[in-house]
RODO-2510 file (C-alpha; in nm, 4 decimals, decimal comma):
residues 429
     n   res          X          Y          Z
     1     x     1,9544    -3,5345     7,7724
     2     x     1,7897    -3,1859     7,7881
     3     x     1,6697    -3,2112     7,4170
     4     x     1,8339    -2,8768     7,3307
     5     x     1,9839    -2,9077     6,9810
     6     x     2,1921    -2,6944     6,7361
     7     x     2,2147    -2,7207     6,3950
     8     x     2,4761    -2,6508     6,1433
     9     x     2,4520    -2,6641     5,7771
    10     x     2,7531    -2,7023     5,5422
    11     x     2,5571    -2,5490     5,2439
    12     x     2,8213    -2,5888     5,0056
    13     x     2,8853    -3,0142     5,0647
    14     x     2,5145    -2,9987     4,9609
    15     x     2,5418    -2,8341     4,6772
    16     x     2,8565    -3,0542     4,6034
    17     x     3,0804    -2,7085     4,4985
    18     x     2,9226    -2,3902     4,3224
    19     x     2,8860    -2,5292     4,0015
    20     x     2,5668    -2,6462     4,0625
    21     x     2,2200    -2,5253     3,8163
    22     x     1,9818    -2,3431     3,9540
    23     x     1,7375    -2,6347     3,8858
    24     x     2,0002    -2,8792     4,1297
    25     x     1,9899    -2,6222     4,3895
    26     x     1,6251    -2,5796     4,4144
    27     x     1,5804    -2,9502     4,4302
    28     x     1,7494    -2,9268     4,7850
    29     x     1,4711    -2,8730     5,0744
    30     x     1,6336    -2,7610     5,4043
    31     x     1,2664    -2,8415     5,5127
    32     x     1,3100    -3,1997     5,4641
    33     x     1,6204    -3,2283     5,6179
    34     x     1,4857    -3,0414     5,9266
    35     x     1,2139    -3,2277     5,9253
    36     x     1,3911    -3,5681     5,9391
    37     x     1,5982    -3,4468     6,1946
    38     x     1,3155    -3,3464     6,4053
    39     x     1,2147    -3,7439     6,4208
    40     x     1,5070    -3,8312     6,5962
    41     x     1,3831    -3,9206     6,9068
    42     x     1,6846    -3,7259     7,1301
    43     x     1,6117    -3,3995     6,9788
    44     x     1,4044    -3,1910     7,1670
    45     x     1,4098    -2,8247     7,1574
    46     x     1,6196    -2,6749     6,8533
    47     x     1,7886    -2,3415     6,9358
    48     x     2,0681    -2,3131     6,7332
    49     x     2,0480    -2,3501     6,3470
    50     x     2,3394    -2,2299     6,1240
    51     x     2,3599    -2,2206     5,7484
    52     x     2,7148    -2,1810     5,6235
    53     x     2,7732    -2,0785     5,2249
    54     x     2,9032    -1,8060     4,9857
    55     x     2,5553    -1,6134     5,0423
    56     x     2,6508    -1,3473     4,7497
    57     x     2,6064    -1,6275     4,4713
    58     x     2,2475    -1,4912     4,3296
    59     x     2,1425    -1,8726     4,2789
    60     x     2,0942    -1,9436     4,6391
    61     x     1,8755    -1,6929     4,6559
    62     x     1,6154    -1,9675     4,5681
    63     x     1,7455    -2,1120     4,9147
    64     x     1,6677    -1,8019     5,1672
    65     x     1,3346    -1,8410     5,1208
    66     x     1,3353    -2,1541     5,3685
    67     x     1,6225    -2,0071     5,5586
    68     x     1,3814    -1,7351     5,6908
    69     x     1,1053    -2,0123     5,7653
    70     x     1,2832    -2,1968     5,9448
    71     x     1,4300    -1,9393     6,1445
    72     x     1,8251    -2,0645     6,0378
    73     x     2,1217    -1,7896     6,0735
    74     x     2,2774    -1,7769     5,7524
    75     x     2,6804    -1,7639     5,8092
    76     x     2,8697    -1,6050     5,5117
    77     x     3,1704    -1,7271     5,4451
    78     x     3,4424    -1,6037     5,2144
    79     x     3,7822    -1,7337     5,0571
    80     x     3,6513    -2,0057     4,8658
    81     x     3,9257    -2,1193     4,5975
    82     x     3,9425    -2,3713     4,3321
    83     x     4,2792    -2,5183     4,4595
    84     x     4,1387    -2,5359     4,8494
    85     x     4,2032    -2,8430     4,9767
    86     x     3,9343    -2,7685     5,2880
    87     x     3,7021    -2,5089     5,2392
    88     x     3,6007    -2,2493     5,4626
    89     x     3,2655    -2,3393     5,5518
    90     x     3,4125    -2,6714     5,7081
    91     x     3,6726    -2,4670     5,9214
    92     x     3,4082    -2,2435     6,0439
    93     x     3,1544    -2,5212     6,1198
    94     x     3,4501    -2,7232     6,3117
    95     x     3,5237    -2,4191     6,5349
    96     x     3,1500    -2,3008     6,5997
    97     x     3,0550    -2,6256     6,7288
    98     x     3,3531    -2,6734     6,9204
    99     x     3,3162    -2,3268     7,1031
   100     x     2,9526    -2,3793     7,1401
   101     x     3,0040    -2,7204     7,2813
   102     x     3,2277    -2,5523     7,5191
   103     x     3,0389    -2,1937     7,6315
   104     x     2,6945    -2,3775     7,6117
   105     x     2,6810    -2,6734     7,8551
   106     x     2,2590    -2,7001     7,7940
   107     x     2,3673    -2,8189     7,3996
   108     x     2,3741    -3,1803     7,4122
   109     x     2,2825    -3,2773     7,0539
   110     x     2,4967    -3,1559     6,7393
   111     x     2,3545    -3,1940     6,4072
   112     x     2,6172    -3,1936     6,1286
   113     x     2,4466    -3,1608     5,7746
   114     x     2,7461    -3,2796     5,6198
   115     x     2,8832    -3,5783     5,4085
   116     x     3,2673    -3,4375     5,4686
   117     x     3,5400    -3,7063     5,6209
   118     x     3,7185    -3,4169     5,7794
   119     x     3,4161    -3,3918     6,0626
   120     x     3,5076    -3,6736     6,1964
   121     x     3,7515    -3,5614     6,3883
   122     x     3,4874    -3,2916     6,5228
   123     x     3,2553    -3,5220     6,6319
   124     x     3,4959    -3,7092     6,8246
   125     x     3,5894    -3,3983     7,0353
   126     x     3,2225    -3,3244     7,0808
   127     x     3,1999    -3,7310     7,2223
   128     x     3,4494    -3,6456     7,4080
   129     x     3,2637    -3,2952     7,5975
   130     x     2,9499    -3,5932     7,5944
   131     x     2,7788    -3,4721     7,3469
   132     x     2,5300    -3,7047     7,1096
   133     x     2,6084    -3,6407     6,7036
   134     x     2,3886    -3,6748     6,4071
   135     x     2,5388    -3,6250     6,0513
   136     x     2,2793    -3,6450     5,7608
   137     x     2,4521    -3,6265     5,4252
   138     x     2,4170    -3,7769     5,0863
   139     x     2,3968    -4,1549     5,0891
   140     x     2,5963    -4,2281     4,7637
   141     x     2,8824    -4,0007     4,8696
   142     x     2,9070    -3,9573     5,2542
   143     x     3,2364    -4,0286     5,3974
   144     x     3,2082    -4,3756     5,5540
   145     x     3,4319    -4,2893     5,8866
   146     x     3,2012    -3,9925     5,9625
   147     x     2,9118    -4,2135     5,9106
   148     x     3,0361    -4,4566     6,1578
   149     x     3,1608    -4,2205     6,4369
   150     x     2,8126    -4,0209     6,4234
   151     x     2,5543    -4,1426     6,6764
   152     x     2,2775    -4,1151     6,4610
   153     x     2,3309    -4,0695     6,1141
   154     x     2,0623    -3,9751     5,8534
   155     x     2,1172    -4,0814     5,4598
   156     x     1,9361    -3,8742     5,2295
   157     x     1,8934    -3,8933     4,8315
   158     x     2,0859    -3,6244     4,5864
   159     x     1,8732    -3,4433     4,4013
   160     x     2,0691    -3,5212     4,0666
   161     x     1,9572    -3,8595     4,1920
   162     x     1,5945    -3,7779     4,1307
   163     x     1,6365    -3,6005     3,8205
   164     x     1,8426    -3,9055     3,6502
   165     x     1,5273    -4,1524     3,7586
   166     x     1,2288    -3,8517     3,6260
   167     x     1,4875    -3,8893     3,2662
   168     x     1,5170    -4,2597     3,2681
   169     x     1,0888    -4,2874     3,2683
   170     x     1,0548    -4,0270     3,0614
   171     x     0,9650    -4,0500     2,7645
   172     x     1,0826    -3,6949     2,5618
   173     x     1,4164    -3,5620     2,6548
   174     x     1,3474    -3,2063     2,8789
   175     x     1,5531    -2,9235     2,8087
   176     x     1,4806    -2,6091     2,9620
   177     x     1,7870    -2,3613     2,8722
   178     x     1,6627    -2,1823     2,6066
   179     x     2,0612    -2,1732     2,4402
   180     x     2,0565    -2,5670     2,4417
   181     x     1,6576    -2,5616     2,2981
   182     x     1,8112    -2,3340     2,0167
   183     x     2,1111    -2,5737     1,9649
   184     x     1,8979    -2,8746     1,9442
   185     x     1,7408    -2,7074     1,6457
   186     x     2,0589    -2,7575     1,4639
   187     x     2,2524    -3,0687     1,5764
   188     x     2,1305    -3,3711     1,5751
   189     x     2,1109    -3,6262     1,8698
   190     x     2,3988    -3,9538     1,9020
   191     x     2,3421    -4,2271     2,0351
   192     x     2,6212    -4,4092     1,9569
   193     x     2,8180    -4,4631     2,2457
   194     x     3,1564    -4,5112     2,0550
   195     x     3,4349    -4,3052     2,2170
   196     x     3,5795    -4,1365     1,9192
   197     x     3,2233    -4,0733     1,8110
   198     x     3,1396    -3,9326     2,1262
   199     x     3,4582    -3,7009     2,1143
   200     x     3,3967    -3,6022     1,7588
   201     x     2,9970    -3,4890     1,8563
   202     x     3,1658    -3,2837     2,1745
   203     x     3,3609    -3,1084     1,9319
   204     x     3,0627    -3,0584     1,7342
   205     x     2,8540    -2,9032     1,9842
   206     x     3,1153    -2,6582     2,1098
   207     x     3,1739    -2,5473     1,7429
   208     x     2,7832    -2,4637     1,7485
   209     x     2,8846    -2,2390     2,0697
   210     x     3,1405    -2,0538     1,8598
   211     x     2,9310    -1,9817     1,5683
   212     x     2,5620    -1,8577     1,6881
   213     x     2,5521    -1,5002     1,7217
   214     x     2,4258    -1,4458     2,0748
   215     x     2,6831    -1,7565     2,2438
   216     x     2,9569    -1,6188     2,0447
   217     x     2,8686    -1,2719     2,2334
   218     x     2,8697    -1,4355     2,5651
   219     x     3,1727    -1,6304     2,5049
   220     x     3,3649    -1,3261     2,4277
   221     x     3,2273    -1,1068     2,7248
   222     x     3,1117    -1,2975     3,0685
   223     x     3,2001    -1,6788     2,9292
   224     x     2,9147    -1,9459     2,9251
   225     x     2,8955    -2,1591     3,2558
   226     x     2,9376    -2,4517     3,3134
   227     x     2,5741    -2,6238     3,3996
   228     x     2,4864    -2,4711     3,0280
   229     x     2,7032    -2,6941     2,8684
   230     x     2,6742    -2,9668     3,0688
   231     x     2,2849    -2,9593     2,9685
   232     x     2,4103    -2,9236     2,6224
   233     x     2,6362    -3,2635     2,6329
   234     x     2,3569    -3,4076     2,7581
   235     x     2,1369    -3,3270     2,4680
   236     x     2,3709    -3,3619     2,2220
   237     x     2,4737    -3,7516     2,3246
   238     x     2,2594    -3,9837     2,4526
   239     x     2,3493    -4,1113     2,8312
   240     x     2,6164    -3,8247     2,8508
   241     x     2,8905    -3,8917     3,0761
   242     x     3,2154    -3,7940     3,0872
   243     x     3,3362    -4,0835     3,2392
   244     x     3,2619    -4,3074     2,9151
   245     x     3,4885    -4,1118     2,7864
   246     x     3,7839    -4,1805     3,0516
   247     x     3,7410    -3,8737     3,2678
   248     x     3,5798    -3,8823     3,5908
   249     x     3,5522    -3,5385     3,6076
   250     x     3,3444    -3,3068     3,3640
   251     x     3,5885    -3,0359     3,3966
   252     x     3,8871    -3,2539     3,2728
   253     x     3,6757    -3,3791     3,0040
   254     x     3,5727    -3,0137     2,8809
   255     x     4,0067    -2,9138     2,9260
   256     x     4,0608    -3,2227     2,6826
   257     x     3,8073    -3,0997     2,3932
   258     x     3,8660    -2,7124     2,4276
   259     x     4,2444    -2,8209     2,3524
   260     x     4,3060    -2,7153     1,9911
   261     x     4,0000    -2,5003     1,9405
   262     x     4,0045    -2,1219     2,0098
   263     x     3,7913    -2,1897     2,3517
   264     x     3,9494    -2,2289     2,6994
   265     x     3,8293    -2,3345     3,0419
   266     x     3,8166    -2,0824     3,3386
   267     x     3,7485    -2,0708     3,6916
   268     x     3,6830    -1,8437     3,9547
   269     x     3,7978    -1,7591     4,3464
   270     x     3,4219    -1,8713     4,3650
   271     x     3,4854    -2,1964     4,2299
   272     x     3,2184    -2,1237     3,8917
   273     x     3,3664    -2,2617     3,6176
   274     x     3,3126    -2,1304     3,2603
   275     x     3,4104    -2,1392     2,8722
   276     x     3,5348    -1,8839     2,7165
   277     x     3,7309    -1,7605     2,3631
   278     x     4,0415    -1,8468     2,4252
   279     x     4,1881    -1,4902     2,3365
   280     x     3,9531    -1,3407     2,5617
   281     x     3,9914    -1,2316     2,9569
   282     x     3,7227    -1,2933     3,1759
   283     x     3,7118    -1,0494     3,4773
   284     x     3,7861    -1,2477     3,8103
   285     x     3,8801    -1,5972     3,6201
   286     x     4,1873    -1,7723     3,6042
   287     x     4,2637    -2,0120     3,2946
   288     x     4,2709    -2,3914     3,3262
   289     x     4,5242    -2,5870     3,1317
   290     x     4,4423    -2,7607     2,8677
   291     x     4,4743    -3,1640     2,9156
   292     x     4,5981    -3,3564     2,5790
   293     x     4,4832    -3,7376     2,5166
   294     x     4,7826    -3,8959     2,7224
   295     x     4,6200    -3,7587     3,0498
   296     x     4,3230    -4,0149     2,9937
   297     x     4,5846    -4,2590     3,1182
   298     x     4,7762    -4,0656     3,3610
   299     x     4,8586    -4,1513     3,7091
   300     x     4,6611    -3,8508     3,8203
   301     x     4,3591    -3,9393     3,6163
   302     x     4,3358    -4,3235     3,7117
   303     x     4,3774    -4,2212     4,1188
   304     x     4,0756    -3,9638     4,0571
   305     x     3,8616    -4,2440     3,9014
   306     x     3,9602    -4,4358     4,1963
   307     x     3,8458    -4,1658     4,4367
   308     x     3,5008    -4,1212     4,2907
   309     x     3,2004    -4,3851     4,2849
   310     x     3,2420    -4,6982     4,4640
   311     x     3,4258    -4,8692     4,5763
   312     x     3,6152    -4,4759     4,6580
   313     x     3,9579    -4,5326     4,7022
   314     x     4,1958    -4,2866     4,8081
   315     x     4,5950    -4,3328     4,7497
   316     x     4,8165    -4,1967     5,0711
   317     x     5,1848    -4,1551     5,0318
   318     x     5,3623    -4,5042     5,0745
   319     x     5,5044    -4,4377     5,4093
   320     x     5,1911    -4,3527     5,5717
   321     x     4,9766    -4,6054     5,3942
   322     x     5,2643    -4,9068     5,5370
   323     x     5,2432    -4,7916     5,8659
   324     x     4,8381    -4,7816     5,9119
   325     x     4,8251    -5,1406     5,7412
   326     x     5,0923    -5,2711     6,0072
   327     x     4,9188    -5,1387     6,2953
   328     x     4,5740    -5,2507     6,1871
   329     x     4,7214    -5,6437     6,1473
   330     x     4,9328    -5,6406     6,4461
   331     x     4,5992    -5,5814     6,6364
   332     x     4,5664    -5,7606     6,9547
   333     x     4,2086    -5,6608     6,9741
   334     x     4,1021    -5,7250     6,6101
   335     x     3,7798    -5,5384     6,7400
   336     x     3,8131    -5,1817     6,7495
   337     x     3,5893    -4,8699     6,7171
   338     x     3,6914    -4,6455     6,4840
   339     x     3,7796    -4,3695     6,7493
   340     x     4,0159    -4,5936     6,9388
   341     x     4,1775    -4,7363     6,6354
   342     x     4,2164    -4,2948     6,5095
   343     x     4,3629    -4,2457     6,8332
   344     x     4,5877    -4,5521     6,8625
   345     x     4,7160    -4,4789     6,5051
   346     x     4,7652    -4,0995     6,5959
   347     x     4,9136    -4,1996     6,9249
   348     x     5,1571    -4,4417     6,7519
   349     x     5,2559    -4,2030     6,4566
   350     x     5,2185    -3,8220     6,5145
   351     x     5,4065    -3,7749     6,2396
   352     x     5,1165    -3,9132     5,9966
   353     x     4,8213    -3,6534     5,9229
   354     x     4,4467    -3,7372     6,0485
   355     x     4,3434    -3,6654     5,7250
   356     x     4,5966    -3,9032     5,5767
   357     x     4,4981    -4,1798     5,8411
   358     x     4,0809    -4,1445     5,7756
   359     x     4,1515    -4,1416     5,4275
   360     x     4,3506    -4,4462     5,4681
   361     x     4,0916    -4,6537     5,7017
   362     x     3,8050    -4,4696     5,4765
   363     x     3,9392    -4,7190     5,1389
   364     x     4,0146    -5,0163     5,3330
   365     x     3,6594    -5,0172     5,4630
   366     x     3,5294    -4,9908     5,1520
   367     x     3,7402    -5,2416     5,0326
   368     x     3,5829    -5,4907     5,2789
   369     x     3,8442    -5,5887     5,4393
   370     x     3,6755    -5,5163     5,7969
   371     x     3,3296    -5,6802     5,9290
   372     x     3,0836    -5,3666     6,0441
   373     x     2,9017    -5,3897     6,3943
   374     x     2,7577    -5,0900     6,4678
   375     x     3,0411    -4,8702     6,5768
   376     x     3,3038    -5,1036     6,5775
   377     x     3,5413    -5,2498     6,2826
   378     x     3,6159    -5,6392     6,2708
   379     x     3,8773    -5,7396     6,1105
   380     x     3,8346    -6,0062     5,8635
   381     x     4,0305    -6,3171     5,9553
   382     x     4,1766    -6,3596     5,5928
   383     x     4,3671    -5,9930     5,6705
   384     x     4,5348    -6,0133     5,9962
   385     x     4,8895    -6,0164     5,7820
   386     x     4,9656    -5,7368     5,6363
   387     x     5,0447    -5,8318     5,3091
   388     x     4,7250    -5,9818     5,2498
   389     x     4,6064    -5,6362     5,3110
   390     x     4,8182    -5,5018     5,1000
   391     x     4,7086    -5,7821     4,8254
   392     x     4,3406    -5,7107     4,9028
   393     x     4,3929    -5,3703     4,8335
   394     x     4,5982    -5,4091     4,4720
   395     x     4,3598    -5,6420     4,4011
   396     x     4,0497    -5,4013     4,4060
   397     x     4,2522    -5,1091     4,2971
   398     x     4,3228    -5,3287     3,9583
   399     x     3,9453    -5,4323     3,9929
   400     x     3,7674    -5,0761     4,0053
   401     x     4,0442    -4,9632     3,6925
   402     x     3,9510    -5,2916     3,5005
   403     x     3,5871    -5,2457     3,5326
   404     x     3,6220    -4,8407     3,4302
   405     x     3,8642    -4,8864     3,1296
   406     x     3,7425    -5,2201     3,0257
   407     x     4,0078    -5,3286     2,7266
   408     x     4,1467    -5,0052     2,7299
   409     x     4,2824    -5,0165     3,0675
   410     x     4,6631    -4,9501     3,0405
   411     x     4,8524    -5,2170     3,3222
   412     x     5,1430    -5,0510     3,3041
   413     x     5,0001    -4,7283     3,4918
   414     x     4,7936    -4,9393     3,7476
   415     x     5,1429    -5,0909     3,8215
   416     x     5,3177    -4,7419     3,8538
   417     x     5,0699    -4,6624     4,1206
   418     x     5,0628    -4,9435     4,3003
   419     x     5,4669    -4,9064     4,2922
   420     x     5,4472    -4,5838     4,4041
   421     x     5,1939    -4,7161     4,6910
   422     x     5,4645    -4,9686     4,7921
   423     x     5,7610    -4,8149     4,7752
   424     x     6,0820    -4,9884     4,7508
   425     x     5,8632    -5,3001     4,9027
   426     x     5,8745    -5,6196     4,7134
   427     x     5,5513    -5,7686     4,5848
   428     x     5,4363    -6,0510     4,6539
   429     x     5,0899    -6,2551     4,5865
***
């Protein structure tokens, strides 16, 4: 290899969206990445370096300090939207590095700063013009198939990572918005970790937001964001998290509680989220809808529990999802890499989407239902029959629900989703 080595940066996986605090975002050191990356022993000489983000949001200005150090183009990129299903950055990375891979034969090494499945399918094409990959991405939340296609991948820790250990040895709570130190003045801390408790003190604290003077001002005119209240959960109930609740998601749990008050939850192009009066229009944001108490059991809600933390597991339409499973225990060769088994599963059915087939392979990895030897997938001898696949994979669906929702955990949804899963296919054990 010639050591020459190019760089791109998908700014905005880091970040994990836009709605990031100012205090997440300057926990992130480009330095340290670069210098990790810089210990590989392929990489040589680094000539390209590209940092791709919405560059006109004035809190990564904290970031272009290091951008100019370390001498790393900064790439704008525009059309962001809440309802994306692939941002822009990603398509922009994909085709830079493709056409660079192509116009600049002296690149050999292509460094992906990226925990996103969907560049998976980019670093196969670059294998394929024989070029060596890193990734480096978050190690609680990189996609598994990108992991394992990478040559070289490095795992870094979140930042929100760091900042949950600092709060777990500390002793005194920190706050550091002055809004939430003037609201702790006035309500006092639970720890109870009751639900209805917990969804009677949320209530509580956005009623503070309503009545002092100067929040009251900023709900009516620019709306408060989102990282503000999020701090002010967190004061206001000990161990905040949503998910205690039944919502994966903050914003889902803030579109329950805003329902019957006079707030509302908006969003941007930009993807910043806010609260607002609900009466009130905020220039450039789009109302959410509200979410009422049936939703905590909701198909929708239980598949985006099963998509976050681990085990993740993401539901494909039933079609797609029989299909993969009978190619993968049909095998001959129950020892595949994970390119060859893409491209025989792409070659087989056309008609299924890649994203739909590394999704798919993504769950039942982390299922366990394959052995891992360094780039190639094993298939566990108890799961060369499809339905014991199938099994396998009900079985830790019910498992991850169970151990979210406890005694609350509603069996008659878990079935619907399964069913839907299936299809018209009979069950068995």
């Amino acid at each position: 290899m010639n050591g020459n080595t190019a760089i791109f940066y998908d700014i905005e996986n880091l970040l994990k969206g836009y709605n990031s605090s100012k205090n997440y975002i300057s926990s992130i050191s480009l330095k340290a990445i670069f210098d990790e990356i810089q210990k590989i022993p392929e990489v040589g000489r680094i000539i390209v370096q590209k940092a791709y983000a919405n560059w006109s949001d004035p809190r990564l200005s904290i970031m272009k300090r290091e951008i100019n150090e370390l001498g790393i183009d900064p790439i704008q990129i525009f059309g962001f939207s809440h309802y994306q299903k692939k941002n822009a950055a990603d398509i922009q990375i994909a085709v830079d590095a493709i056409d660079l891979a192509y116009v600049r034969n002296s690149i050999d090494i292509f460094v992906i700063v990226s925990g996103d499945g969907g560049f998976s399918a980019v670093a196969k094409k670059l294998h394929e013009y024989a070029k060596y990959v890193v990734g480096c991405g978050y190690k609680s939340s990189t996609n598994q198939i990108f992991e394992s296609v990478c040559d070289y991948f490095i795992g870094i820790d979140e930042p929100e990572d760091l900042e949950e250990h600092q709060s777990e040895i500390g002793k005194n709570l920190k706050i550091t918005n002055p809004i939430v130190l003037r609201m702790s003045e006035s309500i006092q801390r639970l720890s109870s970790q009751d639900r209805n408790e917990m969804i009677q003190q949320s209530k509580h604290i956005l009623n503070w937001f309503t009545q002092d003077g100067e929040t009251a001002k900023e709900l009516a005119k620019l709306g408060i964001h989102l990282s503000v209240i999020k701090e002010a959960f967190k004061y206001g109930i000990e161990d905040f998290n949503s998910a205690k609740i039944g919502l994966s998601k903050f914003v889902h749990f803030l579109q329950l509680i805003c329902n019957e008050t006079n707030l509302k939850v908006v969003t941007s192009s930009k993807c910043e989220t806010k609260i607002a009066f609900k009466n009130n229009n905020i220039k450039d944001f789009e109302t959410l809808p509200y979410l009422d108490p049936d939703f905590l059991h909701s198909s929708e809600n239980y598949q985006s529990i099963l998509a976050t933390g681990n085990p993740r597991i993401k539901l494909i339409n039933s079609q797609d999802f029989l299909k993969i499973v009978s190619v993968i225990s049909s095998l001959d060769d129950q020892k595949q890499s994970l390119d060859s088994l893409l491209e025989y599963i792409n070659h087989l059915y056309a008609d299924i989407e890649s994203e739909n087939i590394n999704m798919c392979l993504s769950s039942l990895i982390n299922i366990n239902i394959f052995e891992m030897s360094e780039q190639f997938l094993i298939l566990k001898p108890e799961y060369v029959d499809s339905q014991m696949i199938i099994n396998r994979f009900k079985e830790a669906v019910y498992a991850k629900l169970a151990s979210f929702w406890e005694a609350d955990l509603k069996p008659e949804v878990v079935e619907k989703i399964i069913s839907d899963l299936l299809g018209d296919r009979p069950q068995k054990d």
